[in-house]
N, C-alpha and C positions, 0 to 999 in steps of 0.2 A: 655485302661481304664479297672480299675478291678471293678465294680460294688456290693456293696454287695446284697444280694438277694431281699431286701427288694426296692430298687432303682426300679423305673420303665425305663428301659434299648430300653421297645417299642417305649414308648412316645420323648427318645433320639431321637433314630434311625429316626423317623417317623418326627419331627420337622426338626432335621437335613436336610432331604430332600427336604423339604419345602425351606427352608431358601437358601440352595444351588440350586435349582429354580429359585429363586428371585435374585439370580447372589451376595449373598452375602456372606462372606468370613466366612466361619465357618469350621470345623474339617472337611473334606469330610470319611463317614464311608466305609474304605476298606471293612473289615468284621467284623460279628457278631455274637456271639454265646450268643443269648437272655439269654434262658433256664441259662445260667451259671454265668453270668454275665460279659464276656469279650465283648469288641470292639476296634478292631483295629480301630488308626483312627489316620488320618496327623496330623503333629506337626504344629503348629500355636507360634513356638517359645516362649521364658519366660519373654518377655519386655511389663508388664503388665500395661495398661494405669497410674494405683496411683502412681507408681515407677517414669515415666516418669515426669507426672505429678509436682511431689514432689520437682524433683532433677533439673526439665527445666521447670518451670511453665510460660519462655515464647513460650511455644510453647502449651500453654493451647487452646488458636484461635482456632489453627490448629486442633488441636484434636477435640474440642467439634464438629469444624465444619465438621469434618468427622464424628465424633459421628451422629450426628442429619440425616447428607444426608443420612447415612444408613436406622436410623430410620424411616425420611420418605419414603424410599423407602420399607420400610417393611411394612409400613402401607400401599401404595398406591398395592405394588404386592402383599400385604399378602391378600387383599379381596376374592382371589379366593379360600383363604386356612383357614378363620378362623370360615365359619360355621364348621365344621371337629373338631375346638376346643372346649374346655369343659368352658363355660360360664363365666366369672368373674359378677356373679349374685347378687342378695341382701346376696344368703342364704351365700355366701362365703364370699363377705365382709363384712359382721355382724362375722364371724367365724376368720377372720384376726384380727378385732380392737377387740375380745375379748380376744385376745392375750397378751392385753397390761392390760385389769384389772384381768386375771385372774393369769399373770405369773407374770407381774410389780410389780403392784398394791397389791394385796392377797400375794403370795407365796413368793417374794423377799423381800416388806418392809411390807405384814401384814398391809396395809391401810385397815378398814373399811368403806365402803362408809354409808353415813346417807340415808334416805329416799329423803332427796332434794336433795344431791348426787345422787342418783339413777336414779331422774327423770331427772336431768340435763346432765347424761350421756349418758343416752338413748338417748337426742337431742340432743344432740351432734354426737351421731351414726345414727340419724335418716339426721340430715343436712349431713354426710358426704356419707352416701350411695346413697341419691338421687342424691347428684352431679355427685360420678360415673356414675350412671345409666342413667344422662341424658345425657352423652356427646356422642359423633360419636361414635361408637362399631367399634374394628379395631385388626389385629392379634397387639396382647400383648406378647412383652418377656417374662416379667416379673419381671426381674433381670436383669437392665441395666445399668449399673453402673461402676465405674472404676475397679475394681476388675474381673470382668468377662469381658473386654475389652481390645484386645491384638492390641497393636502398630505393623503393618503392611509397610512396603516399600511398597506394592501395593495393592490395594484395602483395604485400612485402614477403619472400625478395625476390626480385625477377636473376630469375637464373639466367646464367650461360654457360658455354662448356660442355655439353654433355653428350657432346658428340661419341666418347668411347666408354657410352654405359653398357653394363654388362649384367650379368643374372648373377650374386654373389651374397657373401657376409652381410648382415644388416650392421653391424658396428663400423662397417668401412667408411661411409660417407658420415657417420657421425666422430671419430675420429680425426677425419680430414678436416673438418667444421672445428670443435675445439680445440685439438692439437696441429693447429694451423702451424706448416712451415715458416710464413711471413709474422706472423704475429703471436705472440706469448701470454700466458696466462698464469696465475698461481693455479698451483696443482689442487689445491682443496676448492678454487671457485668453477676449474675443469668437473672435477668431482658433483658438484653441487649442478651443474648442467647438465653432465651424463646423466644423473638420478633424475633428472626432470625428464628428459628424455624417455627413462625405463620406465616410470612410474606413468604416464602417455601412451605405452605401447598399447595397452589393453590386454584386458584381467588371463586369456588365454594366451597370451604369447608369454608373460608374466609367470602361470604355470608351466610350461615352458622351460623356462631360464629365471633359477633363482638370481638375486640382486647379485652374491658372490660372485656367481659364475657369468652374470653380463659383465660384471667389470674385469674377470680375468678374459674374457672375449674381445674388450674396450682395449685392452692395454698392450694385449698382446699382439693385437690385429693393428695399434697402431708403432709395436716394432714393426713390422713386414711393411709397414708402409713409408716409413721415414728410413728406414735402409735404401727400401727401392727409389724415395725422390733425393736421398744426399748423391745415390748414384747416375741419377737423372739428371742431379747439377752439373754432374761433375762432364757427363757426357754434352750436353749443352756447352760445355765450356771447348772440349778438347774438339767434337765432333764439326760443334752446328758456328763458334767462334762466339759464344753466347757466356763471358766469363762475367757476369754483374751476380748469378746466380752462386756464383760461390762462397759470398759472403754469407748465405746463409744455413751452410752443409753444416758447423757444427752445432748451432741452436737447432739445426732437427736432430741431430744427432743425440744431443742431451737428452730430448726425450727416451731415447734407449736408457742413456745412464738413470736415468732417474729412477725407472721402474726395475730397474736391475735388480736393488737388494729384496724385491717381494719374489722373484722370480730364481732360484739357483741354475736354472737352467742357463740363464743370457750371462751369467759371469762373463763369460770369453768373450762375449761380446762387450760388454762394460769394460773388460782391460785394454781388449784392443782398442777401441776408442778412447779412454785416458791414458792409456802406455804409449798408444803407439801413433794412431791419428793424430790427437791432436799435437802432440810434441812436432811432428815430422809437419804439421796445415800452418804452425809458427813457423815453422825454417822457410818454408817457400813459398808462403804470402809476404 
């Protein structure tokens, strides 16, 4: 890996360890030369879960459910590694979902919000940061998703990515997984995953959080995150000159609408994305 300078190449190195700890399949780093930005590091082959996915989607079972056994096992071995991480807090998720009215919203289609706009988006950030902040705190990938998940002959999947894991929501990385950006799913076989995943956690986390309440944690946690990555396309496009990503701001975006009508709270958010996105992402695509 050639890193440019600006890459935090410690925070690699130092998760990497972690995670190959936890007995999970990730790049093991031969060597490293920080200061420069190089690391040597094992190949984890080019048979990247979406490819698989795409072209063999029955063997979708299989995967997610090697997906998830990882996951839980990152969460149950990560606890010894994620006070060490840096916090998935209010200040930061307030800093993700402004990603989506500052680069979406303003910069890309020049929405103006009104005053009852203003206040309606603010609760809308106000309902979605509490939900993270109430759920179990657990080592966070971050980015767990098909694209950074490598199909494995043994010990499937060998991760990458996870350079900006944090201490956070445990619904985070399991949202990221079945409500993949790049790749779509029917909502009752999303459903029938999640529960596999709940009913794994084990019998005390279960006490915990009834079924109801992991799936209002699941859905909710995955608005705040598909806000913050349509605003991540959008910045990629205008910032970094990276416009291949925009094609696919409103299929995450649907995910908001879809879960709208169980939610009264996200109305405003479900209008302005059928009223007003997407009308205005037809005019200027």
């Amino acid at each position: 890996m050639d890193a440019p300078p600006q890459e935090n190449c410690w925070s690699f190195v130092r998760v990497a360890g972690y995670l190959e700890a936890m007995q999970l399949n990730t790049p093991r780093v031969i060597e490293a030369d920080i200061e420069n930005g190089f690391l040597l590091l094992a190949d984890l082959g080019s048979e990247q879960y979406i490819n698989t996915l795409k072209t063999d989607p029955d063997k979708a079972d299989s995967l997610y459910s090697d997906a998830m056994d990882a996951l839980l096992l990152m969460q149950r071995r990560g606890n010894v590694y994620q006070d060490s991480l840096p916090p998935y807090d209010s200040e930061l998720l307030r800093l993700e979902l402004s990603l989506f009215r500052d680069w979406l919203c303003d910069t890309h289609l020049n929405l103006k919000f009104s005053d009852s706009d203003e206040k309606s988006w603010q609760a809308c950030c106000d309902l979605l940061v509490d939900n993270a902040l109430r759920q179990m705190q657990v080592f966070v990938h971050r980015d767990y998703h098909s694209r950074n998940l490598m199909v494995m002959r043994d010990n499937n999947p060998g991760i990458l990515d996870f350079q900006d894991a944090v201490e956070g929501p445990f619904t985070y990385d399991l949202v990221s997984l079945l409500k993949d950006c790049y790749i779509h799913w029917p909502a009752d076989q999303i459903r029938q995953w999640a529960l596999y995943f709940y009913e794994h956690l084990g019998e005390a986390a279960r006490k915990q959080v009834d079924e109801q309440q992991f799936f209002t944690y699941f859905e909710l946690m995955g608005a705040q995150r598909h806000l913050k990555a349509a605003g991540i396309f959008c910045r990629l496009n205008h910032r970094d000159g990276k416009p291949a990503y925009l094609g696919d701001v409103l299929a995450t975006l649907n995910y908001v609408v879809e879960i709208a009508p169980y939610y009264p709270e996200l109305e405003f958010l479900a209008r302005l994305i059928t009223e007003q996105i997407a009308p205005a992402w037809d005019s200027i695509e």
